[in-house]
NUVO-573872 format. One record per residue (C-alpha): x, y, z; residue in three letters. Coordinates in steps of 0.25 Angstrom, whole numbers, plus 5000, padded with zeros to 4 digits. Layout:
<rs>
XYZAla...
</rs>
This chain:
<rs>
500050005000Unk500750124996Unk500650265005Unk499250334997Unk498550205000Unk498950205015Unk498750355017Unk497250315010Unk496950195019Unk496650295031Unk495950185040Unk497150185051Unk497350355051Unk496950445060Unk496350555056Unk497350655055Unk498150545048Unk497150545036Unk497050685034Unk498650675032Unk498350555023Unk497350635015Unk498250745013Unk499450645008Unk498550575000Unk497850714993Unk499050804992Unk500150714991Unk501150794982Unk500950904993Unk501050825004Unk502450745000Unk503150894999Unk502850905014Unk503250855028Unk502750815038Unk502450965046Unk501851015033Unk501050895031Unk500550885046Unk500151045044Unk499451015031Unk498450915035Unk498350975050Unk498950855058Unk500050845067Unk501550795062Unk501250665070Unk500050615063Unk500950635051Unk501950555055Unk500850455060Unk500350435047Unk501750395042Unk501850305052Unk500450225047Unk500850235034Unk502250175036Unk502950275032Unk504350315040Unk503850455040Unk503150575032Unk504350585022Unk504250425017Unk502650435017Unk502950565006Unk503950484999Unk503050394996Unk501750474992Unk502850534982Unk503250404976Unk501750364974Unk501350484971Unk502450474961Unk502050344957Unk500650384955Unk500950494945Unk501750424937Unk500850304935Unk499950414932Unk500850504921Unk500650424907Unk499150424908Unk498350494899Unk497150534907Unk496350564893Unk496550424890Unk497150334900Unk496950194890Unk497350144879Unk496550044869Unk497849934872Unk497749944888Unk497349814897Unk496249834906Unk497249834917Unk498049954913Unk496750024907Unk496050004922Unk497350054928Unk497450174918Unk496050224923Unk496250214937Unk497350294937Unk496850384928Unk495750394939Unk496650394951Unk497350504948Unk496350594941Unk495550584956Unk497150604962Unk497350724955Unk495850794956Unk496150764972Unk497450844971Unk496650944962Unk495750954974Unk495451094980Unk494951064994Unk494451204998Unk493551224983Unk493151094987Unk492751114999Unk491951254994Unk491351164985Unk490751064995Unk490351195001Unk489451244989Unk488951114987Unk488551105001Unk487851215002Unk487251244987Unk485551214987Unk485751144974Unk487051074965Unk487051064951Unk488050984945Unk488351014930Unk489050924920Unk488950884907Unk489550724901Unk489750624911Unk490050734922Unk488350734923Unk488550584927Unk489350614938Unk488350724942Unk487250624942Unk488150534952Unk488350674962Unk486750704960Unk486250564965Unk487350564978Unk487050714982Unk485550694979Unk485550574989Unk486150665001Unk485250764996Unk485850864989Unk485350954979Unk485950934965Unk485550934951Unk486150874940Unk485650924927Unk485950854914Unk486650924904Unk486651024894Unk485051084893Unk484751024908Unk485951084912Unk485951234907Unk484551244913Unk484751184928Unk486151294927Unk485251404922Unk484151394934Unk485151364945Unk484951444957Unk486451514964Unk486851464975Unk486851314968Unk488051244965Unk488451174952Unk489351074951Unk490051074938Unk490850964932Unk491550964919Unk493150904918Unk493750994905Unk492351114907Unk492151104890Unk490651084889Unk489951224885Unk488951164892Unk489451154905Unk489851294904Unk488651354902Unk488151274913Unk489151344920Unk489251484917Unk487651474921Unk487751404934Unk488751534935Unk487751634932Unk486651564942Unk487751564953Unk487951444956Unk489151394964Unk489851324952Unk490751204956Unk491651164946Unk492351024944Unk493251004933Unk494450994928Unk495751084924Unk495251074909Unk494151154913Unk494251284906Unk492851334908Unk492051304918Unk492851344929Unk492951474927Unk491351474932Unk491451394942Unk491551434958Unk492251304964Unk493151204956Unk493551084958Unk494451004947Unk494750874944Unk496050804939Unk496050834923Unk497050744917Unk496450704903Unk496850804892Unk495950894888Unk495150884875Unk495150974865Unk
</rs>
């Protein structure tokens, strides 16, 4: 078992122990360019649950464990840096590298979307969301899928939210929504005109626009008020 999978098995850490775990395990490239004051300080624990987490681990002390998250951080990135994210297969592949292909594809797209991660917009967001009398969510393609998924789980713990379908269904629930609302907006590269006339309306209507996408985007953010982006590897179409 190598050190990411120890620091994930929890079970026998004390609370303080986690939140160091979680840290390591979220920010590692930060966390190996530390010692072990700066990292105690960080995650708001003392020096000596530091260096009782090394001791569970089987480290010999804080230096070893970020030897090691180096190495497999390194390992990780390297298995990583052939693949082409736009297509990760090819026609001659065995189903064994083709499974192994995606996973990794998949593995690090949510790796990296983590690092992306903006924990104070996040936590605005949650806030909006919270406190918004009604949600829309807005997508076009396969995204609306997803946004049938989120309606159903929200729906059972009884939260407002509405899911139009797209295009006509679409412009006409933007156009009556009351300010105050919340729209989530999902769309990975922000190219279909019709999401940004959703958009741009949801904007005139002031609603609080969250937007999730990725760096492709070159539209739709610049209407949005919270963003949160996900890991965008593929190469862009043109």
């Amino acid at each position: 078992m190598n050190i990411r999978e120890r620091l994930r098995n929890t079970h026998s850490l004390s609370a303080n122990e986690r939140t160091i775990a979680e840290y390591l395990l979220n920010q590692t490239t930060e966390a190996v360019g530390m010692d072990y004051h700066q990292l105690a300080e960080r995650c708001h624990v003392s020096v000596s649950c530091v260096f009782r987490l090394c001791r569970k681990l089987e480290v010999k002390g804080f230096n070893e464990l970020k030897l090691r998250l180096s190495k497999e951080l390194n390992e990780e990135f390297s298995r990583y840096r052939n693949v082409d994210f736009s297509m990760p297969f090819g026609a001659d592949d065995s189903l064994e590298s083709l499974t192994n292909s995606l996973a990794n594809v998949y593995k690090q797209t949510i790796d990296g979307t983590i690092r992306m991660l903006d924990i104070q917009e996040f936590k605005a967001v949650v806030s909006v969301l919270t406190q918004a009398p009604r949600i829309f969510f807005i997508g076009s393609g396969s995204n609306l899928l997803i946004g049938q998924s989120l309606m159903q789980k929200l729906q059972e713990i009884g939260v407002n939210i509405h899911v139009p379908s797209e295009f006509a269904d679409g412009r006409l629930v933007c156009s009556s929504a009351e300010a105050g609302s919340a729209a989530l907006v999902v769309s990975y590269a922000g190219i279909s005109s019709y999401m940004l006339e959703c958009v741009k309306e949801l904007r005139l209507r002031k609603v609080k626009i969250i937007l999730i996408s990725s760096r492709l985007d070159q539209k739709l953010h610049y209407f949005a008020d919270y963003r949160l982006y996900l890991c965008s590897k593929e190469k862009q179409r043109p």
